[in-house]
N, C-alpha and C positions, 0 to 999 in steps of 0.2 A: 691809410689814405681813404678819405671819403669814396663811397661806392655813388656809380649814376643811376645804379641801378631802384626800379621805383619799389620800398622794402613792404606796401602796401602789396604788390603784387603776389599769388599765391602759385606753385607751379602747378601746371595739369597734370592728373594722375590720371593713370589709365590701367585699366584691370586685364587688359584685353592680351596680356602676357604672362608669366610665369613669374618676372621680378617686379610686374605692375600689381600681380596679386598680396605679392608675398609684402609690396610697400604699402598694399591699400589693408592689408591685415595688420602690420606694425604699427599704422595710423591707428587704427581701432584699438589693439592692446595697448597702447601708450596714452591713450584718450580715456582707456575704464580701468586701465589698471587699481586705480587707488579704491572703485569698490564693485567693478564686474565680479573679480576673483572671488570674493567672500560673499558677496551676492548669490552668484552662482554654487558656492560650495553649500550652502544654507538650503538652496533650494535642493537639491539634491540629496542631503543630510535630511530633511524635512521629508521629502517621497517617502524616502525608506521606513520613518519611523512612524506615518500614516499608513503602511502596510497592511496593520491588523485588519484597517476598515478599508480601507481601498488596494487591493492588491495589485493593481497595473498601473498604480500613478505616477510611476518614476519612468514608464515608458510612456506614457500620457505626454511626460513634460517633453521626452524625449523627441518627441512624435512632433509635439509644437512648436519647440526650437528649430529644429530643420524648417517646417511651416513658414515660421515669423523670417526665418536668414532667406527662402525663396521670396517671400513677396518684399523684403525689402532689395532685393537683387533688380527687382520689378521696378521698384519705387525710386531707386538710386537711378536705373536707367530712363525714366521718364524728366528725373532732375524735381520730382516732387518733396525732396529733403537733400540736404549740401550732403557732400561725397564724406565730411568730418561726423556728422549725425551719424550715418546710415555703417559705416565703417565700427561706430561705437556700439550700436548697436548689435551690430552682427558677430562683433568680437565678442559680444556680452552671451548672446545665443549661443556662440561656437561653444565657449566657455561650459555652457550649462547644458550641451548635448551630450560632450567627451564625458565631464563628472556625471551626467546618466546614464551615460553607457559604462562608465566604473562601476559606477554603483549596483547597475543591474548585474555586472559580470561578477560581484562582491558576492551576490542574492543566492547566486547559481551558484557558488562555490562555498558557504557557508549553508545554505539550504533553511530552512525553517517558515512558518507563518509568519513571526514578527520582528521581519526586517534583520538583514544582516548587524547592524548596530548593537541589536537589542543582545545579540549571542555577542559580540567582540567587544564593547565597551560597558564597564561596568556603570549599574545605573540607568541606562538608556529606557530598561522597562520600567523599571519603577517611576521614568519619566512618562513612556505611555500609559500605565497604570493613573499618573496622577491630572493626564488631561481626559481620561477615559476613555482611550484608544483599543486597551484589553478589553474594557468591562463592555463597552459598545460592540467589540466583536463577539460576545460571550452573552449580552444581550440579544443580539439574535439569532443565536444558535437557541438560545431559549426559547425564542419567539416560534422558531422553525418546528422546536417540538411542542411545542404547544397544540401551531396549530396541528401539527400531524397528530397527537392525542383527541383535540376535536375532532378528527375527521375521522379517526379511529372509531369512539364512543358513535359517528354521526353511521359507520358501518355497523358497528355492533345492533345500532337500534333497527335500521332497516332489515339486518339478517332477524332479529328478534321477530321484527313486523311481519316478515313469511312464513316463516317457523308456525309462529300464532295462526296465519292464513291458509296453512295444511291441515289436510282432516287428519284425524288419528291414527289411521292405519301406517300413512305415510312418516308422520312425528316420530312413528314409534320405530321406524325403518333404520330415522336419521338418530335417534339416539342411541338404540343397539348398536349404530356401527361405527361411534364416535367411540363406545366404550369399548366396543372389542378390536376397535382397528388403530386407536387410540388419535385420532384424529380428530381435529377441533369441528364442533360443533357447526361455524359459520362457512370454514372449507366444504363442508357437505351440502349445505344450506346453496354458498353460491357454485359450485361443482352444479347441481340439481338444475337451479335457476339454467344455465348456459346448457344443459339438456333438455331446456325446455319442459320438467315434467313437475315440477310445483304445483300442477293442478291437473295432472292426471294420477287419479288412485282403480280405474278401472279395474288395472292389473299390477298387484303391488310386487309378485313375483318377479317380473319384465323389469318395475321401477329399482327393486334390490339388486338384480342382476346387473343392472347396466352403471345403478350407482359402484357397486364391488369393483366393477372394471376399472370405472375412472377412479375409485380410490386405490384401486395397486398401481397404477399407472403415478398416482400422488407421489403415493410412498416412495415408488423409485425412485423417482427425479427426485426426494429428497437427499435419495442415498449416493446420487448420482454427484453431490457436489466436488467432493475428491474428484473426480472420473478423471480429470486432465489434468491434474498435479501428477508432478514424481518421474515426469514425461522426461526430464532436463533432470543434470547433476545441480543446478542453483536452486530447484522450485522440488519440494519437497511436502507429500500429505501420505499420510497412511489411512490403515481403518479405522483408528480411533478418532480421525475428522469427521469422516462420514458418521459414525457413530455418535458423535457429539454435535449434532449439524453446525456446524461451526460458518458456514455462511449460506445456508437454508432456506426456507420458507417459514417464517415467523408470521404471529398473527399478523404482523403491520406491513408484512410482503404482501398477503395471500392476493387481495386485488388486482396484483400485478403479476403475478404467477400465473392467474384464470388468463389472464389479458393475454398472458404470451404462452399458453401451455401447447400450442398447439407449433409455435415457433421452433420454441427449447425441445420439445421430442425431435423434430427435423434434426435440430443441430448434433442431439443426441447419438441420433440413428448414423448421421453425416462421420460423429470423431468415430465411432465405432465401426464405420467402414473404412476407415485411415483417409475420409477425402477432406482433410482438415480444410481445402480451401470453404469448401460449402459449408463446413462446420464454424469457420468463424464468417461465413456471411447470415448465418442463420443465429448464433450468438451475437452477433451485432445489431442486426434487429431488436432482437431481445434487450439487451442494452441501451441501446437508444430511447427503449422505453422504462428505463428503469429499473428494471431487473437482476438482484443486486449479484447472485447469481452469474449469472449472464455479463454481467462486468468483470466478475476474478476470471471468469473463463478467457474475454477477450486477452486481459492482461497474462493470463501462461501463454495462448498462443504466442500471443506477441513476444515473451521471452523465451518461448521453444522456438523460435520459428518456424510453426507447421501452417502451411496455409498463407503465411504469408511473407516477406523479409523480417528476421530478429530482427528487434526495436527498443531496447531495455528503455530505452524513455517514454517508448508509447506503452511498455507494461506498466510502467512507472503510473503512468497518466491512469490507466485503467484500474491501478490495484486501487490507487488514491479512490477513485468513484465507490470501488466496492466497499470500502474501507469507511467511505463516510456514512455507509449507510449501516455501520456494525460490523461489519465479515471481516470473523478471525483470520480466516484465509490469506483473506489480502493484507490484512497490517503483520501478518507474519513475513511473508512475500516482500513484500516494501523492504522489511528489516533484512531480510537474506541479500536484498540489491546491494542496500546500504553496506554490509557487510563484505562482499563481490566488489564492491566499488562498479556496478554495472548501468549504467544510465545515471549517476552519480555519483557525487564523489566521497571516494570511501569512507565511515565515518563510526564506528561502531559506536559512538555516543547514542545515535541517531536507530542502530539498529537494537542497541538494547533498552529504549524508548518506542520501539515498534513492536520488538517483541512482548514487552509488558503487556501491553495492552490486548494482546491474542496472548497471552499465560492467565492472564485475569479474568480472561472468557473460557478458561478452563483447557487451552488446547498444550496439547501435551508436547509435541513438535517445539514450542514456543517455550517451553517450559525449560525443555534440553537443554535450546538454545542461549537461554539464557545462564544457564548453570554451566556451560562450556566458556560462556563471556570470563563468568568469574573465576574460572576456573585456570583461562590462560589471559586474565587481568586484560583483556579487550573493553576499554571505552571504562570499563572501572577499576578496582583495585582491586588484585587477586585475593581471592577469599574461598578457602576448602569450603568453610563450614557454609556459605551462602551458597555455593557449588554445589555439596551434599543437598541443602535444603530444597532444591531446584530438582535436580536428579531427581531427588524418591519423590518429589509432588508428580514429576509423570511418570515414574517407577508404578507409582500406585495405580495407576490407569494402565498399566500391562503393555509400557510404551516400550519395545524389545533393546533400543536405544540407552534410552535414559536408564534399566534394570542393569548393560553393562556397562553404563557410566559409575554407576553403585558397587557396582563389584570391582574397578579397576582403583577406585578412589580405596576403598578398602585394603586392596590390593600395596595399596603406597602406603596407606596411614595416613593421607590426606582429610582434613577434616572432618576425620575420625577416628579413632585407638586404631591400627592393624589388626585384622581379622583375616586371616586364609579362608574361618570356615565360613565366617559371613560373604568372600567375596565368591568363592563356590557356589554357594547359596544363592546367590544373585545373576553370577553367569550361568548355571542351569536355566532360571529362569529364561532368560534372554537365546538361549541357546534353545527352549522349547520352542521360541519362533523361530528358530534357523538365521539366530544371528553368527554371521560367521564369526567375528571378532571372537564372542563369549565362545563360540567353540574349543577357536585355537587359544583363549587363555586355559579353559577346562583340561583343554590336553597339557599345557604348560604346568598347571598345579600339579598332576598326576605325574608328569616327569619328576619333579623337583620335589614331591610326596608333601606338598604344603598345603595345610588345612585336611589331607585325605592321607592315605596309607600308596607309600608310593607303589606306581604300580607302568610298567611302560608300555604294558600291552592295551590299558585305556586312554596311556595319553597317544599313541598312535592310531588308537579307533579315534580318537575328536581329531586328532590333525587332519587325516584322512578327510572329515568330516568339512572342516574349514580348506584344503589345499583344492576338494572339488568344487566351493564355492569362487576359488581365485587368490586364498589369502600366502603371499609369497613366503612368509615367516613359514608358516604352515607345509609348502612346500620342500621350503627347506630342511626343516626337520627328519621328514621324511625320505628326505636326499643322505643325509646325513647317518 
């Protein structure tokens, strides 16, 4: 039957309820369906794989979606576009907030610089590779060192320019004591400058003296970089870091070391009183100014929690800083997170990609850790003999660890022939630094008379030896 009803007319919708909402959103998906959806999935799709060069644009869009759905809220209420527009619209924006806020929650749980897409879909880099997305991000990381090289060379000359500007007595002061204190040339140079005596030779004894001071005071803080690792079971440095300055004062620090020397002593003095709060208000200074230093330091507090609430994501943040500026330290650090699954999610691909990169700067720590990865096939494929080859690279550096990782491999026949006497051989090592493990294997060999002449009165002097360090194997023996 014919309706009277006039079919021109359209019903009022009103938002002003919960199923006025839910009908003025249905309007809108039913109006873009056929290309908000893929619209919006493109747009989203596209942030991520702009990553390399723009790191925040998928919250960018995110940010402007919510934007454009507020002032059309505005727009619709004034009657400045029909209630069919403003609905398609705002379905279209809804649309393309949610998939940026997946996308970002993708970013955090996949981790990396170039876009989660790029790790999960094959091809995805080869496609940034081919619009120039990598090369443009790697383009100015060249740029970066560049100019930092210019500015290098632009210190070098000005240190040159004063050098030349001292009389001889003084020259001679600064080069004696670069050679026997093995200190660079320019560190003394600007050391002098910031004492003001570049052009006082009146009294060169007064000027040696007070240079010796500020160069022991150097040297420390060089050695002082470990000082706060080892603090926590997840963050880990011995003396072979400090001895390797592995996140130091390099020639391309030194300007910023002078800038803050008087800071980082504060903070020094601060951990070494246990008042870690003031120790990391006074490393954060230091930090803020660059100091690269001063960045891994902020980053253990923050994973010790001393000084301040544990934060693994704000160590995260800091080890990152250190890290971009070279420091073994922290790309080691970063990888132990990764590894902890701590401010992260867990990922040992990611930490045997962090340790590389502090094993390649020589740090023996990193070296372990890496030969322990393939050892129990973490993020790679287990492999003795890459294990082996890991171990003795920081075996060689007298790393107490990595000597009884040597000897227990041995110990198996693990990617290597069985050797008793070689692993003896390798846990005395280890055991001259009071590694307990190597101890209580020492006493185990001499039980069991393998590789040595058995003997039970020496393997109960190492157990001894290892049961006072804590080791329960060891204990037990001795129970027994």
């Amino acid at each position: 039957m014919p309706s009277n009803r006039d079919m021109s007319a359209r019903p009022e919708m009103t938002t002003g309820s919960a199923g006025g909402v839910w009908q003025f959103l249905g309007l809108g998906v039913r109006r873009s369906a056929h290309w908000a959806h893929p619209v919006a999935a493109l747009f989203a799709f596209a942030t991520d794989v702009v990553k390399p060069i723009l790191p925040h644009c998928t919250v960018w869009v995110l940010v402007a979606a919510l934007a454009v759905i507020a002032c059309l809220l505005i727009v619709i209420r004034l009657k400045a576009i029909t209630m069919e527009i403003g609905a398609t619209l705002i379905a279209f924006c809804l649309m393309t907030a949610l998939l940026s806020v997946a996308v970002i929650g993708l970013q955090k749980v996949v981790g990396g610089d170039d876009g989660a897409f790029a790790r999960l879909i094959p091809g995805i880099e080869e496609l940034q590779k081919k619009f120039g997305l990598v090369a443009t991000k790697l383009d100015l990381i060249q740029q970066a060192q560049q100019q930092e090289a210019a500015l290098a060379a632009s210190r070098d000359a000005e240190v040159a320019n004063r050098l030349n500007a001292m009389d001889a007595t003084l020259r001679s002061i600064v080069e004696t004591t670069a050679h026997e204190k093995g200190v660079p040339v320019e560190a003394l140079v600007q050391i002098l400058t910031r004492l003001g005596e570049t052009t006082i030779s009146t009294d060169p004894a007064e000027v040696e003296r007070k240079l010796d001071q500020k160069v022991e005071e150097y040297l420390a803080l060089r050695q002082q970089v470990g000082l706060l690792a080892g603090n926590a079971p997840n963050v880990r440095a011995r003396r072979n870091e400090a001895k390797a300055d592995l996140c130091g004062v390099g020639t391309e620090h030194i300007a910023v070391f002078l800038a803050t020397f008087e800071i980082v002593s504060k903070a020094d003095d601060a951990f070494v009183r246990k008042d870690y709060t003031a120790a990391m208000r006074w490393y954060r200074k230091a930090a803020d100014q660059g100091y690269v230093a001063a960045e891994f330091n902020v980053g253990v507090l923050y994973a010790d929690g001393q000084g301040v609430a544990q934060d693994y994501t704000e160590a995260m943040r800091w080890y990152r800083k250190a890290a971009d500026q070279g420091c073994a330290l922290a790309e080691f650090n970063i990888g132990i997170l990764y590894r902890l699954g701590d401010g992260v999610a867990q990922d040992y691909t990611e930490t045997m990609r962090w340790s590389r990169k502090a094993a390649d700067k020589g740090m023996a720590n990193a070296q372990v850790e890496i030969g322990g990865l393939y050892a129990d096939g973490l993020g790679v494929a287990r492999d003795y003999t890459e294990a082996m080859r890991w171990f003795r690279k920081a075996a060689d550096q007298e790393d107490a660890k990595a000597e009884y990782d040597v000897g227990y491999l041995y110990t198996e026949g693990n990617g290597v022939a069985q050797d008793y006497t070689e692993a003896m051989r390798w846990f005395r090592k280890a055991a001259d630094q009071e590694d307990a493990g190597a101890q209580f294997s020492i006493g185990f060999l001499y039980a069991n008379g393998w590789g040595v002449a058995q003997d039970y009165t020496e393997a109960m002097r190492w157990y001894r030896k290892a049961a006072d360090k804590g080791v329960a194997n060891a204990q037990l023996e001795i129970g027994d």
